[in-house]
PDB file of N, CA, C and O in Angstrom:
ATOM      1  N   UNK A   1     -18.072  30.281   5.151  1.00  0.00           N
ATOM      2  CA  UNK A   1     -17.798  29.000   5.798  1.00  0.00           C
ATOM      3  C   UNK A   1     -16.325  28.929   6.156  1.00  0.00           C
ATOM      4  O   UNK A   1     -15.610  29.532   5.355  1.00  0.00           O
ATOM      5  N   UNK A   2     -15.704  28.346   7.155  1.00  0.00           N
ATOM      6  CA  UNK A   2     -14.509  28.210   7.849  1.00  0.00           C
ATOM      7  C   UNK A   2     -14.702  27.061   7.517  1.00  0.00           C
ATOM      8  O   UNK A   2     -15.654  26.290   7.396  1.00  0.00           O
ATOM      9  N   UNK A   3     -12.798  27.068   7.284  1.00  0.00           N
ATOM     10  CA  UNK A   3     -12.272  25.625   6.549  1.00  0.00           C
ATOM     11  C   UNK A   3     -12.458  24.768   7.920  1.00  0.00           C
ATOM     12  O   UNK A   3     -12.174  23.673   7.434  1.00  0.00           O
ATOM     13  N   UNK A   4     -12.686  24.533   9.054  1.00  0.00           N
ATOM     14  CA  UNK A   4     -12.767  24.380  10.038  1.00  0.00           C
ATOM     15  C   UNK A   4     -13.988  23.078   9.892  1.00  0.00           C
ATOM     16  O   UNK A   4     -13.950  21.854  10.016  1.00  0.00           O
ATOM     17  N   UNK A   5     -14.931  23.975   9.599  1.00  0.00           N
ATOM     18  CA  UNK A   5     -16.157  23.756   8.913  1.00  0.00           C
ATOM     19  C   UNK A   5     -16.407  22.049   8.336  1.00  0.00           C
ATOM     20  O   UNK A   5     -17.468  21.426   8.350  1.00  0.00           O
ATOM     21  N   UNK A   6     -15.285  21.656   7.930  1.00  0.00           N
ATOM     22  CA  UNK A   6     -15.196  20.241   6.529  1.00  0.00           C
ATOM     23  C   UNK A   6     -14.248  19.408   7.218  1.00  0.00           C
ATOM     24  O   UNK A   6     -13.720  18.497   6.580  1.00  0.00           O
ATOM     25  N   UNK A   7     -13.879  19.633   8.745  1.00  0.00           N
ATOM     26  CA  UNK A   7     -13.157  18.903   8.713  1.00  0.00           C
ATOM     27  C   UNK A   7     -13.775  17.994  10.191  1.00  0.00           C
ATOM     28  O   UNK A   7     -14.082  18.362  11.325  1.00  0.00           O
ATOM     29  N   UNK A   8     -13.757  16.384   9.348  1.00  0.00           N
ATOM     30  CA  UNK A   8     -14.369  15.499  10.379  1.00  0.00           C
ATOM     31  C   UNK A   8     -13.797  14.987  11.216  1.00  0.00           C
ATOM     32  O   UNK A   8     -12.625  15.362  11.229  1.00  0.00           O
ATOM     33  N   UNK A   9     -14.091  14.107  12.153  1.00  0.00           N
ATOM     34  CA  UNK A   9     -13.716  13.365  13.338  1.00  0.00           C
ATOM     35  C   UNK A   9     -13.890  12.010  13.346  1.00  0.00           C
ATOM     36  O   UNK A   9     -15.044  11.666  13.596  1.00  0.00           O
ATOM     37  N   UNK A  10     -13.020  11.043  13.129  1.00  0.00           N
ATOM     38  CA  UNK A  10     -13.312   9.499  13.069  1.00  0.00           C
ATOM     39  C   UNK A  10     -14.007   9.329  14.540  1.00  0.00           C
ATOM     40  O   UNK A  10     -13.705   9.810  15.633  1.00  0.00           O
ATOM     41  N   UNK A  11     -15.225   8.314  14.064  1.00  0.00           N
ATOM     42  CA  UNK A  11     -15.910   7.779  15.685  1.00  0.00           C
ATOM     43  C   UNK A  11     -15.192   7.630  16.894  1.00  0.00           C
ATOM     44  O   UNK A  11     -15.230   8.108  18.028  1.00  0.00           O
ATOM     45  N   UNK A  12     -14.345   6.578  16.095  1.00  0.00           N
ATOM     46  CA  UNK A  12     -13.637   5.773  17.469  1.00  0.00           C
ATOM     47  C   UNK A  12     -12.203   7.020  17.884  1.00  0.00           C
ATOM     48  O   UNK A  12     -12.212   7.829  18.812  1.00  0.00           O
ATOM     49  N   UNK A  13     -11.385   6.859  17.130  1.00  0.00           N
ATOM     50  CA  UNK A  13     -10.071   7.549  17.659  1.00  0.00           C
ATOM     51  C   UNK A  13      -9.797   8.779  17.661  1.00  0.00           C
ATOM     52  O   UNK A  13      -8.750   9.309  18.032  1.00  0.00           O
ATOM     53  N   UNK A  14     -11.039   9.418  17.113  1.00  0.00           N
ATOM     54  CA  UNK A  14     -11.000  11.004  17.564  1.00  0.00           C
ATOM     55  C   UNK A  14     -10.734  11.819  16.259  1.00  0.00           C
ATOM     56  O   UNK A  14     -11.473  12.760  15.969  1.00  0.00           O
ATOM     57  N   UNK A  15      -9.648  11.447  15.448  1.00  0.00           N
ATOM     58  CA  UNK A  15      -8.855  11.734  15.048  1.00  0.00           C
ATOM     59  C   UNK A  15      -9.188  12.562  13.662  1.00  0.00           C
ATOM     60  O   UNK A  15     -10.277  12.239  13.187  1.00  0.00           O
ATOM     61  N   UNK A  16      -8.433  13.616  12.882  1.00  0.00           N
ATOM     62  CA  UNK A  16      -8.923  14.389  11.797  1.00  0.00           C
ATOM     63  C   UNK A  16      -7.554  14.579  10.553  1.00  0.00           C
ATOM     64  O   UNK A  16      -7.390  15.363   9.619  1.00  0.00           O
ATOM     65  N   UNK A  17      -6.840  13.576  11.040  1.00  0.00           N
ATOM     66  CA  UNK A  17      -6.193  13.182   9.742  1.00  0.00           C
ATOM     67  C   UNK A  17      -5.725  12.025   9.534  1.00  0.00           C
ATOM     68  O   UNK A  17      -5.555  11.361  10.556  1.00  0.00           O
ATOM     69  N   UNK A  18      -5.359  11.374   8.224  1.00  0.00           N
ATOM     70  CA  UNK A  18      -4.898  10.083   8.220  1.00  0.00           C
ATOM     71  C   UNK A  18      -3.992   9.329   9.045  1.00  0.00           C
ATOM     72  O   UNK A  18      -4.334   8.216   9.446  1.00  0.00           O
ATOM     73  N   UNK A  19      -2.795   9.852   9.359  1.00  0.00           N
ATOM     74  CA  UNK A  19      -1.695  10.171  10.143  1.00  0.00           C
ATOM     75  C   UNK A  19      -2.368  10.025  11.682  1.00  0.00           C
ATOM     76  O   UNK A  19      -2.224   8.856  12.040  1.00  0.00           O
ATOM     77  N   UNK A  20      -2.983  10.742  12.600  1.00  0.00           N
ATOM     78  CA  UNK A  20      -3.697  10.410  13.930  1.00  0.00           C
ATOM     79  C   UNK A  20      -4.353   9.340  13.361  1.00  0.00           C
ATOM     80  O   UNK A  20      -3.882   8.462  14.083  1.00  0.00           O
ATOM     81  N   UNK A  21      -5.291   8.596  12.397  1.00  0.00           N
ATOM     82  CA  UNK A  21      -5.983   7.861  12.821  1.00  0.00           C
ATOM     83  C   UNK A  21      -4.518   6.426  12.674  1.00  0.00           C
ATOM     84  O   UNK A  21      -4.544   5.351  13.274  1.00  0.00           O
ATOM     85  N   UNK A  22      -3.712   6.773  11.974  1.00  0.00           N
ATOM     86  CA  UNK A  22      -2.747   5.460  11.890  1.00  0.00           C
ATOM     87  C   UNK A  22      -2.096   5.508  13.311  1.00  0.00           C
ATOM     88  O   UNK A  22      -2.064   4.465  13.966  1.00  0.00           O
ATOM     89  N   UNK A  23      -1.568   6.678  13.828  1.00  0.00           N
ATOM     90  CA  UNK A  23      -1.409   6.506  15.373  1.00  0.00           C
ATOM     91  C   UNK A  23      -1.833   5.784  16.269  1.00  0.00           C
ATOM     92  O   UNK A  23      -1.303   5.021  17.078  1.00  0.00           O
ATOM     93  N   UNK A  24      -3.354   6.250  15.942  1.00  0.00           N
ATOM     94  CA  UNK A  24      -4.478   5.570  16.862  1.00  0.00           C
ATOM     95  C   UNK A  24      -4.412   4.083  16.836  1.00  0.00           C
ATOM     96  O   UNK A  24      -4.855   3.516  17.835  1.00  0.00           O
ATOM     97  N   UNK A  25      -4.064   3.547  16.129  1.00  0.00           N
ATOM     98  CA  UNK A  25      -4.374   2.493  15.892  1.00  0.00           C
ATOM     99  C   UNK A  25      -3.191   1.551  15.879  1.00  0.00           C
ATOM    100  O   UNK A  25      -3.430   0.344  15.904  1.00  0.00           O
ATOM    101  N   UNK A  26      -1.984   1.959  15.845  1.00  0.00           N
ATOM    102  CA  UNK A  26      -0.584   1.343  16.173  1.00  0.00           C
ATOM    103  C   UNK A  26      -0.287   0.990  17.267  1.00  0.00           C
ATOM    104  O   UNK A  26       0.573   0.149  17.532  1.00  0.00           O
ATOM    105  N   UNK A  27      -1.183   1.788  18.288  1.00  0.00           N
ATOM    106  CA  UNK A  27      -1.377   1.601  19.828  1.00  0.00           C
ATOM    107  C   UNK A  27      -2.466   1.218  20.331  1.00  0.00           C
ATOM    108  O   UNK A  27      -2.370   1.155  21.556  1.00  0.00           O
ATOM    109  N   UNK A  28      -3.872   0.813  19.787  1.00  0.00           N
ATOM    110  CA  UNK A  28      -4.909   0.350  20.115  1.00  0.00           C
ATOM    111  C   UNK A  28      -5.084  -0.989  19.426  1.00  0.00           C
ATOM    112  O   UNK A  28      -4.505  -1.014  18.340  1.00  0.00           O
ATOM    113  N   UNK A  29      -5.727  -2.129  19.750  1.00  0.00           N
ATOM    114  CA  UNK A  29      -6.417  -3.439  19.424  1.00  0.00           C
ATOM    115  C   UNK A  29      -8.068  -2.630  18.892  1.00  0.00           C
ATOM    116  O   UNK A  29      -8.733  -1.880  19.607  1.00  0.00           O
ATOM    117  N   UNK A  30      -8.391  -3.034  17.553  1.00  0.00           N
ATOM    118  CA  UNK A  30      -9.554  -3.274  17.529  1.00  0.00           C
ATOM    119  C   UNK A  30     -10.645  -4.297  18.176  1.00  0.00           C
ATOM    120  O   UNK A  30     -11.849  -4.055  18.089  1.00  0.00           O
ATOM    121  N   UNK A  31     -10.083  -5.596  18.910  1.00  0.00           N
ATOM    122  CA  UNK A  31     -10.697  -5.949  19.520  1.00  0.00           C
ATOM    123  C   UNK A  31     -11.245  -5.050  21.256  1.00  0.00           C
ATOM    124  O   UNK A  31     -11.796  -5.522  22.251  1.00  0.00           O
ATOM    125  N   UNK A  32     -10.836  -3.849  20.986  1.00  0.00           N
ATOM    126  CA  UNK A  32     -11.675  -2.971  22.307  1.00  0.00           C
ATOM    127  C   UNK A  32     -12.475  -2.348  21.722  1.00  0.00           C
ATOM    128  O   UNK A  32     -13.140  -1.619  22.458  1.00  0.00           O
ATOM    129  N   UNK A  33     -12.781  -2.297  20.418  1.00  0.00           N
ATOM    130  CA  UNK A  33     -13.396  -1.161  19.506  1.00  0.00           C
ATOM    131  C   UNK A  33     -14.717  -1.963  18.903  1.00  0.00           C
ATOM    132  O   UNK A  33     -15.802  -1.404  18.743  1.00  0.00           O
ATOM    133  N   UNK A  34     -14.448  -3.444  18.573  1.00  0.00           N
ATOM    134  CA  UNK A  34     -15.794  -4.130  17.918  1.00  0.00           C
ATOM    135  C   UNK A  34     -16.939  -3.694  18.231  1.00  0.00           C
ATOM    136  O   UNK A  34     -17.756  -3.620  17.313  1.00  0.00           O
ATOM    137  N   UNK A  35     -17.341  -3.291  19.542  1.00  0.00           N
ATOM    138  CA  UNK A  35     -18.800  -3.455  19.660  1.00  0.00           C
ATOM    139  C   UNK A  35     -19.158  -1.587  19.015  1.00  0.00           C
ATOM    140  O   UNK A  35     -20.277  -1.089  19.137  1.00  0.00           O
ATOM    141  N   UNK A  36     -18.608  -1.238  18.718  1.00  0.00           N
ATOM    142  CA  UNK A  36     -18.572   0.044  18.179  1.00  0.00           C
ATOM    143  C   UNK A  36     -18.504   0.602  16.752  1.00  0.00           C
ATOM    144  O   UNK A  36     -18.610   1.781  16.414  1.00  0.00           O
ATOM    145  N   UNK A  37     -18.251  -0.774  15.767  1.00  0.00           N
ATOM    146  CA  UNK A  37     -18.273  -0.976  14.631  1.00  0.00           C
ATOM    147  C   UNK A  37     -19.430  -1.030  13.613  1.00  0.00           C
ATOM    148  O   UNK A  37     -20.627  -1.118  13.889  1.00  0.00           O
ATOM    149  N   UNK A  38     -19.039  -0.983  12.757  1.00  0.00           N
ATOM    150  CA  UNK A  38     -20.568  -1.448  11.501  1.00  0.00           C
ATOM    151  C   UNK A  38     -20.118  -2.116  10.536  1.00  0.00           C
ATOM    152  O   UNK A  38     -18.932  -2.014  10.223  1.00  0.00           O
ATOM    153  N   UNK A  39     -20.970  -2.930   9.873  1.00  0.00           N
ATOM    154  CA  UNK A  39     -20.690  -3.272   8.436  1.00  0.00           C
ATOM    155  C   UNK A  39     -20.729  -2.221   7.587  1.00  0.00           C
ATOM    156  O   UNK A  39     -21.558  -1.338   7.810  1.00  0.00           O
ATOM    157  N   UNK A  40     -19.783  -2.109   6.379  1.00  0.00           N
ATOM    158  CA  UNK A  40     -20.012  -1.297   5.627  1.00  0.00           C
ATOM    159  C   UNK A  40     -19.890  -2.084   4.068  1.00  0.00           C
ATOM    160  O   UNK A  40     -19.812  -3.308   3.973  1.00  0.00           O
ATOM    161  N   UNK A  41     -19.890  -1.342   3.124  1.00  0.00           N
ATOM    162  CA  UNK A  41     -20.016  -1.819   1.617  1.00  0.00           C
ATOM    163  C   UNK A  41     -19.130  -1.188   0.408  1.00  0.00           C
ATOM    164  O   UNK A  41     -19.686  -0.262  -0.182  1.00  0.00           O
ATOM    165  N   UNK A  42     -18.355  -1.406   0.135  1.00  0.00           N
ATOM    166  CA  UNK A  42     -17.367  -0.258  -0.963  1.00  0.00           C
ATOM    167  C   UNK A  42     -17.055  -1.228  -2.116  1.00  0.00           C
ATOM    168  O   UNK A  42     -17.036  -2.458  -2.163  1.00  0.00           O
ATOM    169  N   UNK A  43     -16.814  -0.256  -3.044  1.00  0.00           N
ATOM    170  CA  UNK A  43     -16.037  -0.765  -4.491  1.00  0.00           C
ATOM    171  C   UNK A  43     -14.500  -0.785  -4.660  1.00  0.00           C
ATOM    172  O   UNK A  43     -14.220  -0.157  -5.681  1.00  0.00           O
ATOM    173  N   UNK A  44     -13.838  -1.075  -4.291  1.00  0.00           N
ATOM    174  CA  UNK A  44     -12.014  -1.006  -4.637  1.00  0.00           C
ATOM    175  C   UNK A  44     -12.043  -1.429  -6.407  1.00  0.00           C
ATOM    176  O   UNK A  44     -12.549  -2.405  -6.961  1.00  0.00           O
ATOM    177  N   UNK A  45     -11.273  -0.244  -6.987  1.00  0.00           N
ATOM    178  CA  UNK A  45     -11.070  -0.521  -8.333  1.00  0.00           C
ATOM    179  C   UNK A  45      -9.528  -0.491  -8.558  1.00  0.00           C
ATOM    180  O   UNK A  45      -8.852   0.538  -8.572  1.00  0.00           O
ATOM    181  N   UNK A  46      -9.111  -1.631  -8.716  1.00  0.00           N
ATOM    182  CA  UNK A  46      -7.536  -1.301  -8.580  1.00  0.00           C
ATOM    183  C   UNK A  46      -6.874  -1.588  -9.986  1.00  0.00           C
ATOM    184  O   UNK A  46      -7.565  -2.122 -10.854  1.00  0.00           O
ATOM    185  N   UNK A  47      -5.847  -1.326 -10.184  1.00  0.00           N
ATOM    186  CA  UNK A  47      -5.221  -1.244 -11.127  1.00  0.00           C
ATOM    187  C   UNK A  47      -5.359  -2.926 -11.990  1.00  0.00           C
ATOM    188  O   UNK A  47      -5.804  -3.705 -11.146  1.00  0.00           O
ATOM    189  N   UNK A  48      -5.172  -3.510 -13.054  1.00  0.00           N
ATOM    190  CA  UNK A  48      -5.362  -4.089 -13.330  1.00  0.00           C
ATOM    191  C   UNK A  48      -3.810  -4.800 -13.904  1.00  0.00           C
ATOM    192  O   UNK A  48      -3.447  -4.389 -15.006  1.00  0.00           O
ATOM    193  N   UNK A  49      -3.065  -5.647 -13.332  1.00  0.00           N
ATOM    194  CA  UNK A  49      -1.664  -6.160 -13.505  1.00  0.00           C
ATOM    195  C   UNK A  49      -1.673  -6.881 -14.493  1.00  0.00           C
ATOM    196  O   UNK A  49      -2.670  -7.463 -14.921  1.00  0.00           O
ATOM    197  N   UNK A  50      -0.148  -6.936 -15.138  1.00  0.00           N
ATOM    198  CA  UNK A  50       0.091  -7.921 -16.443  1.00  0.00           C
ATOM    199  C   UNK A  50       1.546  -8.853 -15.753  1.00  0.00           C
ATOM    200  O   UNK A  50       2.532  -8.592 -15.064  1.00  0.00           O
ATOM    201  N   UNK A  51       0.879 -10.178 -16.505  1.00  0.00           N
ATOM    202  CA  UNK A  51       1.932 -10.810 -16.177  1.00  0.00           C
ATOM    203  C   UNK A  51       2.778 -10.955 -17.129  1.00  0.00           C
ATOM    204  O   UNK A  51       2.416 -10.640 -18.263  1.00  0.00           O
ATOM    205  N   UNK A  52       3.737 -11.322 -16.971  1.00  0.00           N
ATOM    206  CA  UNK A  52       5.178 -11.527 -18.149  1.00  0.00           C
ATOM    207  C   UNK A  52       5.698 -12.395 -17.806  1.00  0.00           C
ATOM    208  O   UNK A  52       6.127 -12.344 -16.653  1.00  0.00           O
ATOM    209  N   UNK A  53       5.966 -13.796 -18.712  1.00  0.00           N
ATOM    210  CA  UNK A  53       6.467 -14.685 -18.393  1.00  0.00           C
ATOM    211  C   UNK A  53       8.105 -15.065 -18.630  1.00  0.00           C
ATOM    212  O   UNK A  53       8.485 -15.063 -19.801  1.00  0.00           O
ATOM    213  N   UNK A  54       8.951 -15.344 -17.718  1.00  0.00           N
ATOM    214  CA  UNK A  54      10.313 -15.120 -17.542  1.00  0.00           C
ATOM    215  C   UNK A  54      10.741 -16.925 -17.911  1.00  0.00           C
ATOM    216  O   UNK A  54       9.957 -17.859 -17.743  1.00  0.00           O
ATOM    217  N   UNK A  55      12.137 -17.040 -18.423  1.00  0.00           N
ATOM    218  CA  UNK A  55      12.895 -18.073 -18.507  1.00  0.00           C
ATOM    219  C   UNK A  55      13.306 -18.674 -16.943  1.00  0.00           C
ATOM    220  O   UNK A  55      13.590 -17.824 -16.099  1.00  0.00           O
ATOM    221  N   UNK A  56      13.333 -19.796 -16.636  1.00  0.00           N
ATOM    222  CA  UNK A  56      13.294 -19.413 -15.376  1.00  0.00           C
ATOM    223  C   UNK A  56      15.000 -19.377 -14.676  1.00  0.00           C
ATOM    224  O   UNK A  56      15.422 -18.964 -13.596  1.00  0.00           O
ATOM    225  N   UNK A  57      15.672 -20.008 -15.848  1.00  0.00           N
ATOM    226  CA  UNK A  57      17.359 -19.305 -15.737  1.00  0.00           C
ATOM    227  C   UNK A  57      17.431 -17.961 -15.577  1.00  0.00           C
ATOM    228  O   UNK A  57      18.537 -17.456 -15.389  1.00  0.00           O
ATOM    229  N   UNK A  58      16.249 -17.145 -15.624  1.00  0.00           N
ATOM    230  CA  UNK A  58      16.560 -15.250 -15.772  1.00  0.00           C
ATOM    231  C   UNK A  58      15.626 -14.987 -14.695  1.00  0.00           C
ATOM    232  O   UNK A  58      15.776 -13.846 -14.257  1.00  0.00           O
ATOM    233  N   UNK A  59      14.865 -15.541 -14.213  1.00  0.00           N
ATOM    234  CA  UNK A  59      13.454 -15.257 -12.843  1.00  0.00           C
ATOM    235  C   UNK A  59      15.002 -15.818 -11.804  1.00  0.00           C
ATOM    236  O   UNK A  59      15.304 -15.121 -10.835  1.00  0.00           O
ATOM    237  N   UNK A  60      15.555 -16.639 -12.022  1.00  0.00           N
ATOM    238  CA  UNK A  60      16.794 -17.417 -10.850  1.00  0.00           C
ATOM    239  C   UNK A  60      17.358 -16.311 -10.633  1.00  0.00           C
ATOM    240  O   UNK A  60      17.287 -15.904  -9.474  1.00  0.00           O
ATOM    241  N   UNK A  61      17.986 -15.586 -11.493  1.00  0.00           N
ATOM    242  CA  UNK A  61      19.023 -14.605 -11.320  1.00  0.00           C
ATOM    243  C   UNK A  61      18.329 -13.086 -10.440  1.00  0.00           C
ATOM    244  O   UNK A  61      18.759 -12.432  -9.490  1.00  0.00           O
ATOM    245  N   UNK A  62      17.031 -12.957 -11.336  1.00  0.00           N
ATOM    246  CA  UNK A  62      16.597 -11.577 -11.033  1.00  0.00           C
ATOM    247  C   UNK A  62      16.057 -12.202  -9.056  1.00  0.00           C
ATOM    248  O   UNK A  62      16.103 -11.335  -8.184  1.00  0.00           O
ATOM    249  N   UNK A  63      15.822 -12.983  -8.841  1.00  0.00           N
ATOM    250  CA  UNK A  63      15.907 -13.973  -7.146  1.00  0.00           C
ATOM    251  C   UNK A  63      16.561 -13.669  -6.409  1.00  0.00           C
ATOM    252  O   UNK A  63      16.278 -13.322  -5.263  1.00  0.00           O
ATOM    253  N   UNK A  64      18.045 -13.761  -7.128  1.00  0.00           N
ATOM    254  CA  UNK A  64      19.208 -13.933  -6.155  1.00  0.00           C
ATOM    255  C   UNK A  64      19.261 -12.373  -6.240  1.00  0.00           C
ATOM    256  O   UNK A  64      19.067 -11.940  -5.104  1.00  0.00           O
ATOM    257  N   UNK A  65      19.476 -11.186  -7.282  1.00  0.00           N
ATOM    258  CA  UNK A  65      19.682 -10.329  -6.896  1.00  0.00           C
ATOM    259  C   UNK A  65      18.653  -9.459  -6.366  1.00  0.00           C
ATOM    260  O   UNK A  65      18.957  -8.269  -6.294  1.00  0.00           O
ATOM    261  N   UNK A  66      17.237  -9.882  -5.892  1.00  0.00           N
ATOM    262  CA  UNK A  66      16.103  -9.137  -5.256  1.00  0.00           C
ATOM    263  C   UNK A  66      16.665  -9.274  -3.812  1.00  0.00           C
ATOM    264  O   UNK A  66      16.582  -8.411  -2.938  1.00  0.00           O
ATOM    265  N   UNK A  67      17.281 -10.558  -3.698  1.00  0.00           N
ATOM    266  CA  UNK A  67      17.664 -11.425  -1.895  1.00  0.00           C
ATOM    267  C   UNK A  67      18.597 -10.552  -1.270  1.00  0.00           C
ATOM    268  O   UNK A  67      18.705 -10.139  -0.115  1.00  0.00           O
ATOM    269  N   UNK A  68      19.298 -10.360  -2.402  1.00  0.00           N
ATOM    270  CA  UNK A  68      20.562  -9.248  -2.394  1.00  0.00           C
ATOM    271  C   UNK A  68      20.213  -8.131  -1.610  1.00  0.00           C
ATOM    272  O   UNK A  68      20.782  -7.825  -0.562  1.00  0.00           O
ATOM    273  N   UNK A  69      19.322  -7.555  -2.100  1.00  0.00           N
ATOM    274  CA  UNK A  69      18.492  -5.760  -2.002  1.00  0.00           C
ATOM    275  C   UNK A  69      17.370  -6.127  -0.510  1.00  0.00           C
ATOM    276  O   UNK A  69      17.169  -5.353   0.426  1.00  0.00           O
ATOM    277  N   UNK A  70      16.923  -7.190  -0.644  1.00  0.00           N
ATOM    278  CA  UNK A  70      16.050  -7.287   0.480  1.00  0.00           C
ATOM    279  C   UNK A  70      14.520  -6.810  -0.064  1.00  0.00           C
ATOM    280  O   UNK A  70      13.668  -6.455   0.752  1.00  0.00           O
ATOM    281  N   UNK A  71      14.286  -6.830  -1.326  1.00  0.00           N
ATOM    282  CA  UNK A  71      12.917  -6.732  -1.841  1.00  0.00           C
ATOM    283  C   UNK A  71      12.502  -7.981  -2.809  1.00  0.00           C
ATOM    284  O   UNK A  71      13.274  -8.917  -3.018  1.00  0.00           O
ATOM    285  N   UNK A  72      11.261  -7.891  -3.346  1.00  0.00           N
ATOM    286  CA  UNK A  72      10.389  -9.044  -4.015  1.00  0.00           C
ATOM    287  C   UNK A  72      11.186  -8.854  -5.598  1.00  0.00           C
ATOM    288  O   UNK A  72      11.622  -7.815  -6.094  1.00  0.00           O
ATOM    289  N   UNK A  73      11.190  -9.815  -5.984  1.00  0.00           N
ATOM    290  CA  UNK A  73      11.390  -9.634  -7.300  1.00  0.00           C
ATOM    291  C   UNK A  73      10.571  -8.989  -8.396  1.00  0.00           C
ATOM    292  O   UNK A  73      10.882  -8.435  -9.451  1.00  0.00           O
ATOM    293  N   UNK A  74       9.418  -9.245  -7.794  1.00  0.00           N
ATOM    294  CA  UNK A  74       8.756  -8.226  -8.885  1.00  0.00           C
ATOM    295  C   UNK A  74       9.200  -6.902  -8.703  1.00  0.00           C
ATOM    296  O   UNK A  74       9.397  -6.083  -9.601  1.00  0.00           O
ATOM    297  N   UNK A  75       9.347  -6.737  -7.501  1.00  0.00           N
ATOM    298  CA  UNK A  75      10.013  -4.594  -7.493  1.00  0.00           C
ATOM    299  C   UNK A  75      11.025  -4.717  -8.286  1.00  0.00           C
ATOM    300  O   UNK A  75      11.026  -4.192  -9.399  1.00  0.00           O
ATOM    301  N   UNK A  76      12.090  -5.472  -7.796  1.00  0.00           N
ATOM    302  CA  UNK A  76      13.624  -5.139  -8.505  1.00  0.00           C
ATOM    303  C   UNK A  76      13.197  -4.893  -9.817  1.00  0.00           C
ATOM    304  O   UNK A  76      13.721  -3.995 -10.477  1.00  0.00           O
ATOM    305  N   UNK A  77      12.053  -5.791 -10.387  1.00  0.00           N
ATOM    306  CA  UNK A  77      12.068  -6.096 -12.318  1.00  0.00           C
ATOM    307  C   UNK A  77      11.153  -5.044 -12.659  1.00  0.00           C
ATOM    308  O   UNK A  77      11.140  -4.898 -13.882  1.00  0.00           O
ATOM    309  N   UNK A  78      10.312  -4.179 -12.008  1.00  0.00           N
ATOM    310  CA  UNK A  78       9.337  -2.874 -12.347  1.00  0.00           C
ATOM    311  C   UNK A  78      10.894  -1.614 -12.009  1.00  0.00           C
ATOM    312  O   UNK A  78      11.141  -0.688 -12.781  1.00  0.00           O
ATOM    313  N   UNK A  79      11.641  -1.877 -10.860  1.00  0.00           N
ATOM    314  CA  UNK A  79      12.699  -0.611 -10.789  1.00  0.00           C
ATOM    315  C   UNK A  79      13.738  -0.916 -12.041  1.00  0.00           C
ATOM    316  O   UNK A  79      14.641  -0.161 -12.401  1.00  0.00           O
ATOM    317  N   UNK A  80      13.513  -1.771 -12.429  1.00  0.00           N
ATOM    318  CA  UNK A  80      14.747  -1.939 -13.410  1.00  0.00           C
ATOM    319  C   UNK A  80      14.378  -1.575 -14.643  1.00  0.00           C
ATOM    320  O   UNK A  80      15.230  -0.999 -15.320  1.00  0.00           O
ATOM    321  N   UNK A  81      12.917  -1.842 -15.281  1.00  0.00           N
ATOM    322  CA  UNK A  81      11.934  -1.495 -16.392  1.00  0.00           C
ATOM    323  C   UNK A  81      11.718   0.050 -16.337  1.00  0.00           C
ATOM    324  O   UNK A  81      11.756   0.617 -17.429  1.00  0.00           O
ATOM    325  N   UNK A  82      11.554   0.620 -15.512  1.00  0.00           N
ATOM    326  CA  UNK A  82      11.377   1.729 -14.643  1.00  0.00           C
ATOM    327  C   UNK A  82      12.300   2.612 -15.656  1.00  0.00           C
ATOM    328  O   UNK A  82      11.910   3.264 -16.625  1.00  0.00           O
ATOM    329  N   UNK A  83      13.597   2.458 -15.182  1.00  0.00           N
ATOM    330  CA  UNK A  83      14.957   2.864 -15.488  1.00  0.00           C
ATOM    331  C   UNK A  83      15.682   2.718 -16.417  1.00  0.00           C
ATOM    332  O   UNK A  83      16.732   3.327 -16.621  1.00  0.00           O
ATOM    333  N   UNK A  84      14.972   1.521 -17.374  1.00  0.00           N
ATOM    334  CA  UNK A  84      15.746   1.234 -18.939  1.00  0.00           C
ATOM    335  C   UNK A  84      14.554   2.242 -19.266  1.00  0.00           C
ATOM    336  O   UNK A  84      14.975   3.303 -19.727  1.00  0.00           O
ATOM    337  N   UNK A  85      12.926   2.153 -19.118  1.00  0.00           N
ATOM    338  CA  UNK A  85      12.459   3.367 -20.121  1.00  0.00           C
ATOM    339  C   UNK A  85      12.799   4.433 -20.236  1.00  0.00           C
ATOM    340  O   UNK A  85      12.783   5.135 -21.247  1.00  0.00           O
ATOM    341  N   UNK A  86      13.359   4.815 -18.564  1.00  0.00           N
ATOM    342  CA  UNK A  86      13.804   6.638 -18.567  1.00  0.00           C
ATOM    343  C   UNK A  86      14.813   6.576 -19.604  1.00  0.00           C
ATOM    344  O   UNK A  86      14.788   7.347 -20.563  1.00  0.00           O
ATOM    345  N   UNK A  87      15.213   6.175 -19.534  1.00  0.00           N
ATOM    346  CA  UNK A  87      16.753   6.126 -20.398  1.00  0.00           C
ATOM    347  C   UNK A  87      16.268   5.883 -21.962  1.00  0.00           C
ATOM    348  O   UNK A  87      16.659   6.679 -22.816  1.00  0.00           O
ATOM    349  N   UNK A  88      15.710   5.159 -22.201  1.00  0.00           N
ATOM    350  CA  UNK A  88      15.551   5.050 -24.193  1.00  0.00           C
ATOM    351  C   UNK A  88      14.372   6.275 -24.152  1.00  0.00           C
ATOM    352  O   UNK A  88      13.684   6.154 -25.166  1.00  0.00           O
ATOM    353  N   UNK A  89      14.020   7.142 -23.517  1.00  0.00           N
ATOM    354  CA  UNK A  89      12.584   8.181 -23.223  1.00  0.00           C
ATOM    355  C   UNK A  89      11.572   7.945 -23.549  1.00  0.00           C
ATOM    356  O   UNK A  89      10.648   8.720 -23.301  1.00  0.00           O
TER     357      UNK A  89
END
């Protein structure tokens, strides 16, 4: 069998890797594509999040310096958790 063999073709945009089909689609409206569609049915199992509840004198601060960086505060406080564990190992 040729690896050739396994490799498919999305309906609509042709396409045989993730990358072409995101192409495809940065430049196309799915509203030209609807009548070409189906319902489909899937399971998404996603990670399951914890919350942690902050002072909100320390949620203020970790705010101002997310506004700073130009990201959500929850990133800054997972990159910062991130980086005290590397460090104690």
């Amino acid at each position: 069998m040729n690896e050739n063999d396994d490799i498919r073709v999305t309906s609509i945009s042709r396409a045989r890797a993730l990358e072409e089909i995101a192409d495809f689609w940065d430049t196309h409206s799915l509203a030209d594509y609807w009548d070409q569609t189906h319902e489909v049915e899937f399971e998404v199992r996603a990670s399951r999040r914890r919350r942690v509840t902050l002072v909100p004198e320390v949620y203020a601060r970790i705010e101002a310096q997310a506004r700073e960086r130009g990201i959500l505060p929850e990133t800054l406080v997972n990159l910062w958790l991130v980086e005290r564990l590397q460090e104690v190992g």
